[in-house]
N, CA, C and O of each residue as an XYZ file, in Angstrom:
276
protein
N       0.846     -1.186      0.000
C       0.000      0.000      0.000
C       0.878      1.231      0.000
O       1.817      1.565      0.722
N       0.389      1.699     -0.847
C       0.906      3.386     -1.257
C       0.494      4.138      0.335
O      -0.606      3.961      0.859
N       1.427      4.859      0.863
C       0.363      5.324      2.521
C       0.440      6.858      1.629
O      -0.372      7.734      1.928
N       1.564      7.127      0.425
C       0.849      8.694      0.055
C      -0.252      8.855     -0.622
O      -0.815      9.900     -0.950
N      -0.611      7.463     -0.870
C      -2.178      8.115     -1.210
C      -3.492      8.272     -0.189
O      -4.624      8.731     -0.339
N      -2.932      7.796      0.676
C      -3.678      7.717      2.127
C      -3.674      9.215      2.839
O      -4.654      9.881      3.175
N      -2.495      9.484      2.944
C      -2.246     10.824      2.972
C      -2.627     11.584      2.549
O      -3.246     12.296      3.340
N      -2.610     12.089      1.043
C      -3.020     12.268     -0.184
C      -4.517     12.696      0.410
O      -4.622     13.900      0.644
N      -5.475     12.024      0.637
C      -6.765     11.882      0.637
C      -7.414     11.816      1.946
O      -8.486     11.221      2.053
N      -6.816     12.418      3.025
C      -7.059     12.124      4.736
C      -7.734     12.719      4.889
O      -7.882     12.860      6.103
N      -8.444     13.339      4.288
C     -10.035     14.111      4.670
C     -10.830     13.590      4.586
O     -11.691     13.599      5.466
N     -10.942     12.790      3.346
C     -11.985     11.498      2.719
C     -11.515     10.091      3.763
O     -12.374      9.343      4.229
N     -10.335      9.942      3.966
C     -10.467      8.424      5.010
C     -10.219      8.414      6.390
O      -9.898      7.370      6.958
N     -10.362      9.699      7.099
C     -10.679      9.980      8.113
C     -11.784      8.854      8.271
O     -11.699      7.646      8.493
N     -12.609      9.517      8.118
C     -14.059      8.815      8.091
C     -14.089      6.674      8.210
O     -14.833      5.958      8.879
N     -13.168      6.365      7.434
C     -12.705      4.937      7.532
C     -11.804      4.888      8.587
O     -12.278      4.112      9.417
N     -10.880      5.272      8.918
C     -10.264      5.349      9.688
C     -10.611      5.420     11.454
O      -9.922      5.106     12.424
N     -12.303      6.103     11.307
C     -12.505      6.785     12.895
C     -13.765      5.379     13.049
O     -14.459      5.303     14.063
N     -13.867      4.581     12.153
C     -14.669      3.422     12.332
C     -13.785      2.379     12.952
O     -14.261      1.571     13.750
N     -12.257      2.362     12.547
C     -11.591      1.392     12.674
C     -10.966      1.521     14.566
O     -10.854      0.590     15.363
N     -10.694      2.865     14.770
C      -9.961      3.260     16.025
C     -10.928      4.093     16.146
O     -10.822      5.159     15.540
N     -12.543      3.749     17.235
C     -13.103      4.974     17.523
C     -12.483      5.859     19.006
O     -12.880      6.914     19.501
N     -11.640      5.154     19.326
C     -10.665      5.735     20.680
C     -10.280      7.081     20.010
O     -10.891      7.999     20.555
N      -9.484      7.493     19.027
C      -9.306      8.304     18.922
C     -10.565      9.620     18.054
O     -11.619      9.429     17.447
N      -9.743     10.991     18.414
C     -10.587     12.296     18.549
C     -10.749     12.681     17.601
O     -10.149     12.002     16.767
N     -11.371     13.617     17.110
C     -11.383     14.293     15.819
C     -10.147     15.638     15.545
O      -9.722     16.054     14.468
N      -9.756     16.142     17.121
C      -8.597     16.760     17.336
C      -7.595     15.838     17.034
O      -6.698     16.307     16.334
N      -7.454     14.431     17.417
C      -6.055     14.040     17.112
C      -6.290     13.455     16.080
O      -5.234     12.871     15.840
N      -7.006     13.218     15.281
C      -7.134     12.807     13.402
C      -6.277     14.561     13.134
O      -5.089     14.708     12.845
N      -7.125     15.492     13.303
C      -6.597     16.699     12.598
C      -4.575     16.434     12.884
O      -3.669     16.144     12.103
N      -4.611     16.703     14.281
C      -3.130     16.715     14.510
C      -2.259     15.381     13.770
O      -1.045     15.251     13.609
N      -3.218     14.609     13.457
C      -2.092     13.270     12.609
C      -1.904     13.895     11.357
O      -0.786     13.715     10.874
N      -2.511     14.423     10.851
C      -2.433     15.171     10.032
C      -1.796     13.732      8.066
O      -0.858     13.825      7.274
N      -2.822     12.836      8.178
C      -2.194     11.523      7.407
C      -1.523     10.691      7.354
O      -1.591      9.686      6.647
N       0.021     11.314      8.896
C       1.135     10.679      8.787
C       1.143      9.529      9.909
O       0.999      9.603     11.129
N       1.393      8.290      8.936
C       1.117      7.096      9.253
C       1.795      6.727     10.600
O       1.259      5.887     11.322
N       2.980      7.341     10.967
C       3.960      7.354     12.285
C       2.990      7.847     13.140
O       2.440      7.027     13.875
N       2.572      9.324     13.219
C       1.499      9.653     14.197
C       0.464      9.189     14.516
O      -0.116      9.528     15.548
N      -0.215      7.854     13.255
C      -1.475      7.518     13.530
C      -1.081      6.105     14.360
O      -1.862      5.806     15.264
N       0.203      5.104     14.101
C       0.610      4.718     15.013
C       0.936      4.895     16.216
O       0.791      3.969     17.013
N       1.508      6.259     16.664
C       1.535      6.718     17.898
C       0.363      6.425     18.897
O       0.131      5.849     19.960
N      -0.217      7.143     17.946
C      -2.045      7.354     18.880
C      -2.906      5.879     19.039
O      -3.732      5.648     19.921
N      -2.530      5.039     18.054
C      -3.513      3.795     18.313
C      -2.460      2.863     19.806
O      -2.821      2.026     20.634
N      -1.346      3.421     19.597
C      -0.820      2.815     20.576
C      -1.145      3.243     22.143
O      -1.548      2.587     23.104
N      -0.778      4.688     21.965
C      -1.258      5.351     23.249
C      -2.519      5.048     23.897
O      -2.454      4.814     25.104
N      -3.909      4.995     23.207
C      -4.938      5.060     23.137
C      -5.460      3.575     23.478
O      -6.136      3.416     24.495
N      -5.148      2.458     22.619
C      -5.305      1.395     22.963
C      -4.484      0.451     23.278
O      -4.630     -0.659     22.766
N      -3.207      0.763     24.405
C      -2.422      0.612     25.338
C      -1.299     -1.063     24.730
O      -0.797     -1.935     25.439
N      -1.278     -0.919     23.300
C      -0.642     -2.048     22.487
C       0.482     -1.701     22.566
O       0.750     -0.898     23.461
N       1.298     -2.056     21.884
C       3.074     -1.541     21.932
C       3.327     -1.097     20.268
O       2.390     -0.785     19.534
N       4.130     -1.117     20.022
C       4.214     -0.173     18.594
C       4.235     -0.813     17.902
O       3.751     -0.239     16.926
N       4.500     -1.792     17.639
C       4.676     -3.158     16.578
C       3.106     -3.590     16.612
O       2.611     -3.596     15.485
N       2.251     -3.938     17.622
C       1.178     -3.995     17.279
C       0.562     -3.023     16.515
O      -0.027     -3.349     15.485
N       0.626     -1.663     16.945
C      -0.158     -0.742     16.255
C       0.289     -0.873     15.159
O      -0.534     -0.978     14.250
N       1.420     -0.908     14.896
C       1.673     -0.763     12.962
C       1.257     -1.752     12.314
O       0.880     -1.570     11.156
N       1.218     -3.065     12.900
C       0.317     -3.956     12.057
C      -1.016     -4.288     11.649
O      -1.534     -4.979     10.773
N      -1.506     -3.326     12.885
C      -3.152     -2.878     12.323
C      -3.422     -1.665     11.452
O      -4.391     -1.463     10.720
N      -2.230     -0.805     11.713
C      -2.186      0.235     10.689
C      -2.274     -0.845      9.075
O      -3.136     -0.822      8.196
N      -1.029     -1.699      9.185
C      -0.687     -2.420      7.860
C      -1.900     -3.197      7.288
O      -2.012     -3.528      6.108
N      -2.573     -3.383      8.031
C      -3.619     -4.414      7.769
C      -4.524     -3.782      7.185
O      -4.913     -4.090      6.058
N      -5.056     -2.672      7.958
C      -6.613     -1.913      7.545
C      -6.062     -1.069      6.303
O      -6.867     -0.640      5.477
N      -4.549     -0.805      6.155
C      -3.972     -0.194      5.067
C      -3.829     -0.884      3.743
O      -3.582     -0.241      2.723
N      -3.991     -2.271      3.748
C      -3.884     -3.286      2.818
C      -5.599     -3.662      2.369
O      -6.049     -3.706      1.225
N      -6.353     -3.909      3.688
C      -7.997     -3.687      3.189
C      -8.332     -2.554      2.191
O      -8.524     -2.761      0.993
N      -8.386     -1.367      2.769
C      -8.295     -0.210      2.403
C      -7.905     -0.276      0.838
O      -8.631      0.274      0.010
N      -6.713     -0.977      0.454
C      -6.119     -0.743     -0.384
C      -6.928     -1.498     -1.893
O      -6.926     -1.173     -3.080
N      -7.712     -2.882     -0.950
C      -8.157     -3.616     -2.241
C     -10.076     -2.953     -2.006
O     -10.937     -3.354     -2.789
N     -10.355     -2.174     -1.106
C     -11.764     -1.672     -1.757
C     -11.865     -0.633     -2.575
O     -12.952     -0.159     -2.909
N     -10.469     -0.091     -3.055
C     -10.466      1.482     -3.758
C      -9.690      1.469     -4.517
O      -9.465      2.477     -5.187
């Protein structure tokens, strides 16, 4: 998965994104601002995983993501 097109388009997959991790805010979507490091940060913080977990749910819903669009 391309994450600059994720980036690219983080206004439109916000919205997918706040289904997947509803822990996080609509303030800290703004402050991630697309970047896939920060959105790891926060799923970690938030749902108390370690960083390797979070990036593999990042990787995962980023690979779903990737084959509905």
């Amino acid at each position: 998965m391309n994450w600059d097109r994720i980036e690219g388009n983080w206004k439109q997959v916000k919205g997918e994104i706040k289904e997947q991790w509803g822990k996080l805010t609509d303030d800290e979507f703004d402050m991630i601002e697309g970047k896939r490091d920060k959105l790891v940060g926060k799923i970690q913080e938030k749902y108390g995983c370690t960083r390797d977990e979070a990036d593999a749910q990042v990787s995962r819903w980023a690979d779903e993501y990737d084959t509905r669009h």
